[in-house]
C-alpha positions as CSV (number, residue, x, y, z in Angstrom):
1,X,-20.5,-95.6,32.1
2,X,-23.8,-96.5,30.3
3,X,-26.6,-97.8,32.1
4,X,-29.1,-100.7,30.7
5,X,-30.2,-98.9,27.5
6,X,-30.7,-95.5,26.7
7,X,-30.6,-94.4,30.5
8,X,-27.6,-92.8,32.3
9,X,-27.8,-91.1,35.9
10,X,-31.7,-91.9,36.1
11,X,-32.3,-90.0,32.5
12,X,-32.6,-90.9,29.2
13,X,-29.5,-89.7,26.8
14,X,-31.1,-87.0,24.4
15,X,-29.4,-86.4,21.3
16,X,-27.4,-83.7,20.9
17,X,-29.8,-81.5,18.7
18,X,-32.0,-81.9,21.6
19,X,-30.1,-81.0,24.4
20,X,-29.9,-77.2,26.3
21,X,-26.9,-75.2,25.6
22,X,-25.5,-73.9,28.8
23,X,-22.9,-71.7,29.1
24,X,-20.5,-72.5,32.5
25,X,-18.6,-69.7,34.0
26,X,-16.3,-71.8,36.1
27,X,-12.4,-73.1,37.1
28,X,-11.6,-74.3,34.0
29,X,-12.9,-77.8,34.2
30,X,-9.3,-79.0,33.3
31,X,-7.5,-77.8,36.6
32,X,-7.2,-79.8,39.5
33,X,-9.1,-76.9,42.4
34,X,-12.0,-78.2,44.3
35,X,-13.9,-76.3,41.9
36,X,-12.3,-77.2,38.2
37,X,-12.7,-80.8,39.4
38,X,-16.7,-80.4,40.4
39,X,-16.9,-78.6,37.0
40,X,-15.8,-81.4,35.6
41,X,-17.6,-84.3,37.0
42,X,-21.0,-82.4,36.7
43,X,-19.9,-81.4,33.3
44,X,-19.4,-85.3,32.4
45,X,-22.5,-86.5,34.4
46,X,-25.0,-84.6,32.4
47,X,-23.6,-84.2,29.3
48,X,-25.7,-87.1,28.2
49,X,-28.9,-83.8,28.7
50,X,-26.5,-80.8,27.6
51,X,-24.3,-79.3,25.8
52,X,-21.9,-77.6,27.4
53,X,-19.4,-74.4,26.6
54,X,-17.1,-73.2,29.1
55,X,-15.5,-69.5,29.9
56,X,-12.5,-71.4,32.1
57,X,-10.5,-69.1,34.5
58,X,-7.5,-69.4,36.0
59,X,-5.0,-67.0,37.2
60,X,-2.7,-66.0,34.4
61,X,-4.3,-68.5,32.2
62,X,-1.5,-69.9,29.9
63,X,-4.3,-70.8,27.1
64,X,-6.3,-67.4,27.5
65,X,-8.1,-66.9,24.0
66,X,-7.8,-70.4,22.7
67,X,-11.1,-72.3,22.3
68,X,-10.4,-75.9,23.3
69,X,-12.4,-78.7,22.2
70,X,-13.4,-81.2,24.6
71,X,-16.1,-83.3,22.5
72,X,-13.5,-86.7,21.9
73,X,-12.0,-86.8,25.1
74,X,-15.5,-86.4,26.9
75,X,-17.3,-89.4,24.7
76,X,-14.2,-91.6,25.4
77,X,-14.4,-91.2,29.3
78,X,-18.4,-91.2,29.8
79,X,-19.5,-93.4,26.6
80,X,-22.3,-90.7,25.6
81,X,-22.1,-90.5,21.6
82,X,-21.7,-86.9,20.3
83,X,-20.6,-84.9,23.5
84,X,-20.7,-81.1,22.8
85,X,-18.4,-79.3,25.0
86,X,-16.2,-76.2,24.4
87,X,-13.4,-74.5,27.1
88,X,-12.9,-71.2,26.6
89,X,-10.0,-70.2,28.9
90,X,-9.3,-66.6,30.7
91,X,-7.0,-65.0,33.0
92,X,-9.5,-64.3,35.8
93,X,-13.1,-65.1,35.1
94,X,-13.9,-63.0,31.7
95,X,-15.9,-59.9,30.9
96,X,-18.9,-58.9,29.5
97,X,-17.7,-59.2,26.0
98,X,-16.6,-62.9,25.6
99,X,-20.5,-64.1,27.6
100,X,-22.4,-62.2,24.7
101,X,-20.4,-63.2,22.1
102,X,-20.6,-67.2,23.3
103,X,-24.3,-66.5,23.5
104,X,-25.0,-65.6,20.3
105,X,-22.3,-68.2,18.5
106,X,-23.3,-71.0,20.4
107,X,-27.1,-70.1,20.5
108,X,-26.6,-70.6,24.5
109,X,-30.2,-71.6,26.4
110,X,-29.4,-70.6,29.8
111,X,-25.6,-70.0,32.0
112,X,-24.7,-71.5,35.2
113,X,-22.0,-69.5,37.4
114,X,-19.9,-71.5,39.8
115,X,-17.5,-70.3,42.8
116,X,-17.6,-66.9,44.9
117,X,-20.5,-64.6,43.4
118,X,-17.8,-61.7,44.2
119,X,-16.0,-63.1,40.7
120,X,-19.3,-62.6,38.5
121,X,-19.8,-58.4,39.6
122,X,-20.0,-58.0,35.8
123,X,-22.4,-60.7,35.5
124,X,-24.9,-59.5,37.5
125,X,-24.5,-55.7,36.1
126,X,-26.1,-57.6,32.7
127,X,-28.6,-60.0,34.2
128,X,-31.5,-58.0,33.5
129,X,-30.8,-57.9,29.9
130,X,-29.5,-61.9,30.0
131,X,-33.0,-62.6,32.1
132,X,-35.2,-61.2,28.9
133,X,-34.4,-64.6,27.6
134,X,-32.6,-67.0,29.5
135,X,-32.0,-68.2,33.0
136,X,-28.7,-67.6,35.0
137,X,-28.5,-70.6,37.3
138,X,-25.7,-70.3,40.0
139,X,-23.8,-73.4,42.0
140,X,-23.4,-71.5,45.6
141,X,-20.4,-72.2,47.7
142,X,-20.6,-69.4,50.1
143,X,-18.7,-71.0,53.4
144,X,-20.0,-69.6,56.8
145,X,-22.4,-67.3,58.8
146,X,-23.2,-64.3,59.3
147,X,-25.6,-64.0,56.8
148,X,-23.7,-62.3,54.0
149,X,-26.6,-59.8,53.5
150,X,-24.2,-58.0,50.7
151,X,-25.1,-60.9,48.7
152,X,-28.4,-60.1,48.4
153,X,-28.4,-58.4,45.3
154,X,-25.8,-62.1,43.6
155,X,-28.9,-64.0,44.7
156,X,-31.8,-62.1,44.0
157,X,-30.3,-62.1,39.9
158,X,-30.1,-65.6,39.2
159,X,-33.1,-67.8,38.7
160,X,-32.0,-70.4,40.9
161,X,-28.9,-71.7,43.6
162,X,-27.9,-75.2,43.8
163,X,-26.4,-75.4,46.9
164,X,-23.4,-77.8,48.0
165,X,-24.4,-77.3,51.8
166,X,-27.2,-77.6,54.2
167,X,-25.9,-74.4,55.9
168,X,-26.1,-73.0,52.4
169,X,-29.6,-73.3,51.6
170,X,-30.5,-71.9,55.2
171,X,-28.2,-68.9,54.5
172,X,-29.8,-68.3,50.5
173,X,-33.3,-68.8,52.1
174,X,-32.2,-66.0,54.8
175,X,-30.8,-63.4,51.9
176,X,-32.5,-63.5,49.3
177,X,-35.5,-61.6,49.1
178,X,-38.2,-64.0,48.1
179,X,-37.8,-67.2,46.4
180,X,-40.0,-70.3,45.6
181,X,-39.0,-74.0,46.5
182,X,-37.8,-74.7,42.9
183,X,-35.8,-71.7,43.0
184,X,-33.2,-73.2,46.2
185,X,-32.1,-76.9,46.0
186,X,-29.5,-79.3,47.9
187,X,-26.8,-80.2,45.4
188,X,-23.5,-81.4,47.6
189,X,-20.1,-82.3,45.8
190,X,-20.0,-85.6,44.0
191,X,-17.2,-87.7,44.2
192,X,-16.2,-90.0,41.6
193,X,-16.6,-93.7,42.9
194,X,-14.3,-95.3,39.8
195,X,-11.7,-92.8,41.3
196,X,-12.2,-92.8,45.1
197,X,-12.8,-96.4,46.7
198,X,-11.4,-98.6,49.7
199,X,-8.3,-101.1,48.0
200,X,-9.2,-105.0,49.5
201,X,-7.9,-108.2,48.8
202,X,-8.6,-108.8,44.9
203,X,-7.3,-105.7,44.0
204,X,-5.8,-106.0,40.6
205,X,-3.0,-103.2,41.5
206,X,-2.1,-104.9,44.5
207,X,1.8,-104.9,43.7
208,X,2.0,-101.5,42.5
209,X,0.1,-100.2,45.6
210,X,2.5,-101.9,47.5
211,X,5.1,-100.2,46.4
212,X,3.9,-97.2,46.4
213,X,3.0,-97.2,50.0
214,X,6.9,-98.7,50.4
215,X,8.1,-95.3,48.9
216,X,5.6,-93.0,50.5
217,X,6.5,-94.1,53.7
218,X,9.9,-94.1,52.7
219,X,10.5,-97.8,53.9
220,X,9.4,-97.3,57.4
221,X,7.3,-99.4,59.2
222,X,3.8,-97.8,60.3
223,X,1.1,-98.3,62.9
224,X,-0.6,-94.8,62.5
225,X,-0.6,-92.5,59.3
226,X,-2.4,-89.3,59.9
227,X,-3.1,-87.7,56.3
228,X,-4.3,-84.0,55.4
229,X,-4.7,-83.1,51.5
230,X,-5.5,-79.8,50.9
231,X,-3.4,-76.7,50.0
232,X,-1.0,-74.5,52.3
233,X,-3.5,-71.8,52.9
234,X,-4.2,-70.3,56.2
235,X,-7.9,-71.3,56.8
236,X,-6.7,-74.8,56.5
237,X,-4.6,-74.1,59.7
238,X,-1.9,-76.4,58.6
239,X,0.4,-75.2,61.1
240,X,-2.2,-76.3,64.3
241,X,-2.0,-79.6,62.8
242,X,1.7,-79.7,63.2
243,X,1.4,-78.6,66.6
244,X,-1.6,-81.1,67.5
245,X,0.4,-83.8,66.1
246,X,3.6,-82.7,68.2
247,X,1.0,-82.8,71.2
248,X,-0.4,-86.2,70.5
249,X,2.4,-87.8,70.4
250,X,4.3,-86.3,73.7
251,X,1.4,-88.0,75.0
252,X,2.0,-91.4,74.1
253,X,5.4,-94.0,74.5
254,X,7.9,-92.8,72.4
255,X,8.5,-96.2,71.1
256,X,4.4,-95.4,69.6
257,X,5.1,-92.7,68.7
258,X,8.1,-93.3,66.5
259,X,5.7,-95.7,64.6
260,X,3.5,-93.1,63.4
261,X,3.5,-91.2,60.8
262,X,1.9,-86.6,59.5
263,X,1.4,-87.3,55.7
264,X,1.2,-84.0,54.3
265,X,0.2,-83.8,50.2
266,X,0.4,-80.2,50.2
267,X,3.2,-77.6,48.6
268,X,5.9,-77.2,52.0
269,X,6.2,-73.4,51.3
270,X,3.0,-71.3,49.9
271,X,2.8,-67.6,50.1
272,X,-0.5,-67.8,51.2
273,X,0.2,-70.1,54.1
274,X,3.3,-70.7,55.8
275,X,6.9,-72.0,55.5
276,X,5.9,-75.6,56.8
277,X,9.4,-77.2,56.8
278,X,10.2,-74.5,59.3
279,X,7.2,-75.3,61.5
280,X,8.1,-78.8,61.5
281,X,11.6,-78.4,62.4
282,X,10.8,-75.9,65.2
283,X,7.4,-77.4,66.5
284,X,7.6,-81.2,66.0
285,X,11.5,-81.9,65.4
286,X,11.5,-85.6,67.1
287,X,8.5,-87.3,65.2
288,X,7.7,-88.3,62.2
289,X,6.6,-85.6,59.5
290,X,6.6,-86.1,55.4
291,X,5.5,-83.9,52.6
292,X,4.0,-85.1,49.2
293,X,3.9,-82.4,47.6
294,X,3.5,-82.0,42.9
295,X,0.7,-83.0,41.1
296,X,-0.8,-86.8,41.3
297,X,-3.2,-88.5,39.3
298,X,-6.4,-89.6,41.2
299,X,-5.5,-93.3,41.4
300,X,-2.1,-92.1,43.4
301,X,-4.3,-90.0,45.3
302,X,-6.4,-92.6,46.0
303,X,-3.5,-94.7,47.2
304,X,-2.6,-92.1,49.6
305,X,-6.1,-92.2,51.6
306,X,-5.8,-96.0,51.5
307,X,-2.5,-95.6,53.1
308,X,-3.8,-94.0,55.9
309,X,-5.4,-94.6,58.8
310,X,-7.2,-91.5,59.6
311,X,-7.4,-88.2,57.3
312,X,-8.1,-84.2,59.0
313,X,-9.8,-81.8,57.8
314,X,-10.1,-78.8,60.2
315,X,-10.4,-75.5,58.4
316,X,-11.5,-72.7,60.3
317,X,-14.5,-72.2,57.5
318,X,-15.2,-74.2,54.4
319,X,-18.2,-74.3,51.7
320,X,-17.7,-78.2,51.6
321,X,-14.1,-79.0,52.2
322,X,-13.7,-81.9,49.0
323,X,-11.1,-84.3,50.6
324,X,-14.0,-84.9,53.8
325,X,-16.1,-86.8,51.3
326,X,-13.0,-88.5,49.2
327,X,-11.7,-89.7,52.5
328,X,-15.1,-91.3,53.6
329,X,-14.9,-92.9,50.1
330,X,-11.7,-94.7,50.1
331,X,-13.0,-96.0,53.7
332,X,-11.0,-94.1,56.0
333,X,-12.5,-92.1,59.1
334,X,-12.1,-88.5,59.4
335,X,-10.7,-86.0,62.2
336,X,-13.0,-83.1,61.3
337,X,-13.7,-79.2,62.0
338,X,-17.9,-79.0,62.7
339,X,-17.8,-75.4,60.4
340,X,-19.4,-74.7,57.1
341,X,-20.3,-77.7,54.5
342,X,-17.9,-80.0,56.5
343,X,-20.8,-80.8,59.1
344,X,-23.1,-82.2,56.2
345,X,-20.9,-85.7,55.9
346,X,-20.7,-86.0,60.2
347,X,-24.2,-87.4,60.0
348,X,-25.5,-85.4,62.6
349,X,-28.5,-87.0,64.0
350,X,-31.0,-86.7,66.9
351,X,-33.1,-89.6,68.8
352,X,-36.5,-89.7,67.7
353,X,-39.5,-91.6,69.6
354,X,-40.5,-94.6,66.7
355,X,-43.3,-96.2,68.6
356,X,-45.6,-95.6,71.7
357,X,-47.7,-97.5,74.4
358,X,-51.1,-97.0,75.3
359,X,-50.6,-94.4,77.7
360,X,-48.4,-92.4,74.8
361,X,-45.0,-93.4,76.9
362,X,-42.4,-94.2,74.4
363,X,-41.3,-97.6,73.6
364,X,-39.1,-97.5,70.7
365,X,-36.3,-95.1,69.5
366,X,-34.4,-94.4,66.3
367,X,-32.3,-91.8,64.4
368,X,-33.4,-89.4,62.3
369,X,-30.2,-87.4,60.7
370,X,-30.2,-83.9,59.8
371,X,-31.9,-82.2,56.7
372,X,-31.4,-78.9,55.1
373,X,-35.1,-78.2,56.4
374,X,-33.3,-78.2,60.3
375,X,-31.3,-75.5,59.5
376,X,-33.5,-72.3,60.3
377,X,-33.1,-68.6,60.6
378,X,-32.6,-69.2,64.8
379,X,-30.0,-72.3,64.1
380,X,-28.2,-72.1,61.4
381,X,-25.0,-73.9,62.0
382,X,-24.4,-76.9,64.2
383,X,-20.8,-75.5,65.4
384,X,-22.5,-75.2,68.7
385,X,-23.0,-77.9,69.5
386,X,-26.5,-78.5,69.5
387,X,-26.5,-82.2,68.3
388,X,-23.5,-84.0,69.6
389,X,-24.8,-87.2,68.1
390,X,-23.1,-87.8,64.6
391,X,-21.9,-90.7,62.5
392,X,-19.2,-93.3,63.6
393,X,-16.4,-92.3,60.9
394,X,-15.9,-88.8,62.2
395,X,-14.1,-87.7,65.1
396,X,-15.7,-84.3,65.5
397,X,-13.6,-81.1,66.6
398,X,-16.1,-78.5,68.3
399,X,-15.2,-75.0,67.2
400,X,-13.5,-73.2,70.3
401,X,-13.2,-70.2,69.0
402,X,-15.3,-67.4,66.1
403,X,-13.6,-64.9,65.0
404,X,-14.8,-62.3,62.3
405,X,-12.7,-62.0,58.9
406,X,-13.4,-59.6,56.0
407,X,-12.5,-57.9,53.2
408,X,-13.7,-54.9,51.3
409,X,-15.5,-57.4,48.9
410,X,-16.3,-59.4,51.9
411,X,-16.8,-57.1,54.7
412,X,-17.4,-60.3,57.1
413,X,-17.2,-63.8,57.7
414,X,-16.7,-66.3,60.6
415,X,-13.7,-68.1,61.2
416,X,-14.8,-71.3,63.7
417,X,-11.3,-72.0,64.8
418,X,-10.8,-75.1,67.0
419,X,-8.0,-76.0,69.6
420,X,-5.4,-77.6,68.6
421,X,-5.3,-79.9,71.6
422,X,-8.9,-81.0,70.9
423,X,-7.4,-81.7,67.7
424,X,-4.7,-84.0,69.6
425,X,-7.2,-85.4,72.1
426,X,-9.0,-87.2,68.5
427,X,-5.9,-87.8,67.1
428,X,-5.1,-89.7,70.3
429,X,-8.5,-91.3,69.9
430,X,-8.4,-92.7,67.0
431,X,-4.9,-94.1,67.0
432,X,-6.1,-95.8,70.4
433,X,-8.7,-97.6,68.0
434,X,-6.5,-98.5,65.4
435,X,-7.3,-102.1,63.2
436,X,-10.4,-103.2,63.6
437,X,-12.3,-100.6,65.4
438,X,-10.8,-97.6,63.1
439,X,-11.5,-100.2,59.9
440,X,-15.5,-100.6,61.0
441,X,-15.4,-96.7,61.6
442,X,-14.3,-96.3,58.0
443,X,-16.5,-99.0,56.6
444,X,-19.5,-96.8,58.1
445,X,-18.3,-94.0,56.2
446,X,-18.1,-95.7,52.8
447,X,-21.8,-96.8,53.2
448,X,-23.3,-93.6,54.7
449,X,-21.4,-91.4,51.5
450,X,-22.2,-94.1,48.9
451,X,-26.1,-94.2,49.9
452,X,-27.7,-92.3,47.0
453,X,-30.2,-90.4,50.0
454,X,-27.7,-88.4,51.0
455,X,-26.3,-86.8,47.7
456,X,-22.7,-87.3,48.0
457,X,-21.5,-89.7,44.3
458,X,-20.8,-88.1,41.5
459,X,-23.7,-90.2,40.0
460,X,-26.0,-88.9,42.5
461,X,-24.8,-85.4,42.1
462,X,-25.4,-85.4,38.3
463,X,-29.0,-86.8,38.4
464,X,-29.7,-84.1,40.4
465,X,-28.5,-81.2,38.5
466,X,-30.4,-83.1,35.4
467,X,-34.1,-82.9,37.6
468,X,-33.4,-79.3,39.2
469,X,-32.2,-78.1,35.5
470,X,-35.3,-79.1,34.2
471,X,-37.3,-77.2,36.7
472,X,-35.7,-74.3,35.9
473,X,-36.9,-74.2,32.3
474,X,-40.0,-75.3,33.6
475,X,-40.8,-72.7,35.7
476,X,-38.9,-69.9,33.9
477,X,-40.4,-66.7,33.7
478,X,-38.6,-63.9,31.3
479,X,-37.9,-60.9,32.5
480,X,-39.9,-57.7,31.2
481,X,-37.9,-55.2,29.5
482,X,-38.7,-52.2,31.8
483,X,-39.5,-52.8,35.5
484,X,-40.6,-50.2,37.7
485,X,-39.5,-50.0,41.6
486,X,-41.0,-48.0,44.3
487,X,-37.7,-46.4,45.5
488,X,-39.7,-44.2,48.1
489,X,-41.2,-47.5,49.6
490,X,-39.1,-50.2,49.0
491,X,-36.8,-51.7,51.7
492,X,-34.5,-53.7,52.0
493,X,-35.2,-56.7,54.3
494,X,-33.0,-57.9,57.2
495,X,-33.2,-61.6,58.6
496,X,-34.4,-61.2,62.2
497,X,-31.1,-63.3,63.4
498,X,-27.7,-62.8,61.9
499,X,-25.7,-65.9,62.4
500,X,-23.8,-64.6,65.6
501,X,-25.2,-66.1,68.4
502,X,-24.0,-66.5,72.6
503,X,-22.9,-70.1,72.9
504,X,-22.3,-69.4,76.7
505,X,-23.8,-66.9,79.2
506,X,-21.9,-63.6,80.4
């Protein structure tokens, strides 16, 4: 909504004659993936400072070559008068062809890519002749070490990376060639606060939430509802969740256990995951396992997180992992893998000295939590362990295992795979705390991921795409229409450390 005056998200609203027109190569910001609903909320926080026009993929897009006006429903949701925004969906993520003939229709300033570089190859065989007059700004997701060094040539064509992760900035910083501090920012996922928030007494929905809870927990009474939301896919490891769940509660009275509760919202079967009923019926047959599974609107989705008493997100990698940060905003703690972007909303923290005597002995200590600046070319991931200290809403899971995965497109990338029984020792943990303890825990979490400082509201996301945006065309230089390179001298750096380091001695 509109702030006092002419100011939303910390900037004034320009008109739209005024504004930069940006061309997004995204998820089409209608769809409901992690990244068509980022699209969207950046889309809607800073449309008040551009205009924005969309190339939309999906797979098999069912609107591929329609141009779909956005404009009405836009001003009707955010309140800014005379959104410009255009979706032009594809099967896949588009060609060539369709970016130059959106550039010169819609007299587009500058494009911003979004999602795995690996999508963009054509992209990046035009930049040179895009960079002669605009710059190519890209939102980087890339998940987990080793340093993808076959990036190098994705990051060393765009002007500048927002980045959704602290590890992500350490691992552009380590790629890319040479860069200036404009050039590689901290942007992490936004979530919506009129979508995602703890329901209390007052709550004008109260009856309705009610029975909804009645029905998803199909009339049973519950002490403990474990939740996971995210797809069937098998770096979620949906199936080790099963089995830690099974192996919490064989540890427990079976008179507890009866009173809790697996809430899956995820699609049972999934061709690239596993046949779920079946892992249920084989590895967990006597407790209590239900599936929610079709599309929801957010306030549903909301009412699921508030049903529960603890959400788990354990993926063996992820670039952010979206339902960590929705959980911690509806006020619910968080069983959580320490991989990838999920570390950033632990609140990983070490003790600092905050005053000293005379004699320089200390007398005070205090906490200082982590920054992207920690995160260096000998650390660059916190999976080992080095700070154990972390926020009160998570229950960490340490990474047992790291495993290399590729690809021919991606000829590597860690899996940090935990143990399912660690999994089931938290699990036990929290349900041991449930009511007031697990409440406070989740209360912790709503104020750490609310706090503006740390970048994770939608608000606070926008405003900060608005300010690094501007940099950009502050400090953009064109690119010259012949360059010359030394092929004879020029080589290609290598970081000094590669991501893949001994977390015990042999």
């Amino acid at each position: 909504m509109l702030e006092i005056g002419n100011i939303r998200n910390g900037y004034e609203i320009l008109p739209k004659e005024k504004r930069k027109n940006i061309l997004l190569l995204s998820d089409d910001l209608r769809m409901t993936s992690g990244v068509g609903n980022m699209s969207r909320e950046f889309v809607m926080g800073t449309c008040h400072r551009i205009n924005w026009f969309q190339v939309g993929g999906a797979i098999n897009h069912p609107e591929a070559g329609k141009a779909i006006d956005m404009n009405e429903d836009l001003t009707k949701r955010t309140g800014v008068p005379d959104v410009e925004c255009k979706v032009h969906p594809v099967s896949g993520y588009g060609d060539q062809s369709i970016v130059r003939s959106l550039i010169l229709h819609y007299k587009i300033d500058g494009l911003m890519i979004y999602t795995d570089p690996r999508f963009w190859d054509f992209l990046f065989r035009m930049e040179n002749e895009i960079r002669q007059n605009m710059p190519i700004m890209y939102y980087n997701i890339w998940d987990d070490l080793p340093y993808p060094m076959w990036n190098q040539k994705f990051y060393d064509s765009v002007d500048a990376l927002f980045n959704i992760s602290k590890q992500t900035c350490n691992i552009v910083r380590n790629v890319r060639s040479s860069y200036e501090d404009w050039q590689v920012t901290y942007i992490p996922h936004g979530i919506a606060q009129e979508d995602f928030y703890p329901i209390g007494e007052g709550y004008s929905k109260m009856d309705k939430f009610k029975e909804f809870k009645t029905n998803a927990l199909q009339g049973k009474e519950k002490d403990f509802v474990v939740f996971y939301n995210a797809r069937n896919i098998r770096r979620k490891l949906p199936g080790d969740i099963v089995y830690a769940y099974r192996t919490f509660c064989d540890s427990i009275p079976k008179e507890d256990a009866d009173k809790c509760l697996l809430l899956m919202h995820t699609q049972p079967i999934d061709e690239n995951g596993t046949d779920l009923p079946e892992v249920v019926a084989s590895l967990c047959p006597d407790y209590d396992v239900q599936f929610s599974h079709g599309k929801l609107e957010r306030e549903q989705l909301n009412w699921l997180y508030n049903i529960s008493d603890v959400s788990i997100l354990i993926s063996s990698n992820e670039g952010f992992g979206l339902m960590g940060a929705e959980t911690l905003m509806c006020g619910v703690p968080l069983i959580v893998n320490v991989s990838g972007g999920m570390q950033d909303y632990c609140g990983f923290k070490e003790r600092i000295a905050t005053d000293w005597d005379q004699n320089g002995e200390t007398t005070m200590e205090g906490w200082r939590y982590l920054t992207h600046e920690d995160y260096t070319t000998e650390w660059g991931s916190n999976h080992d362990g080095r700070y154990k200290d972390h926020g009160e809403w998570v229950f960490p899971v340490w990474p047992t295992s790291r495993s290399i995965q590729g690809s021919p497109m991606t000829p590597y990338i860690s899996d940090d795979r935990p143990d399912f029984q660690d999994v089931a020792i938290q699990m036990k943990n929290a349900w041991s705390e449930r009511g007031e303890k697990l409440e406070a825990r989740g209360k912790a979490g709503y104020e750490f991921v609310t706090n503006p400082e740390f970048g994770f509201t939608a608000r606070e996301m926008s405003r900060r795409f608005v300010h690094d945006i501007d940099n950009v065309y502050k400090n953009f230089k064109p690119r010259s229409r012949i360059q010359l390179t030394n092929a004879t001298t020029w080589v290609k750096p290598k970081p000094s450390f590669n991501g893949l380091t001994l977390s015990k001695e042999i």
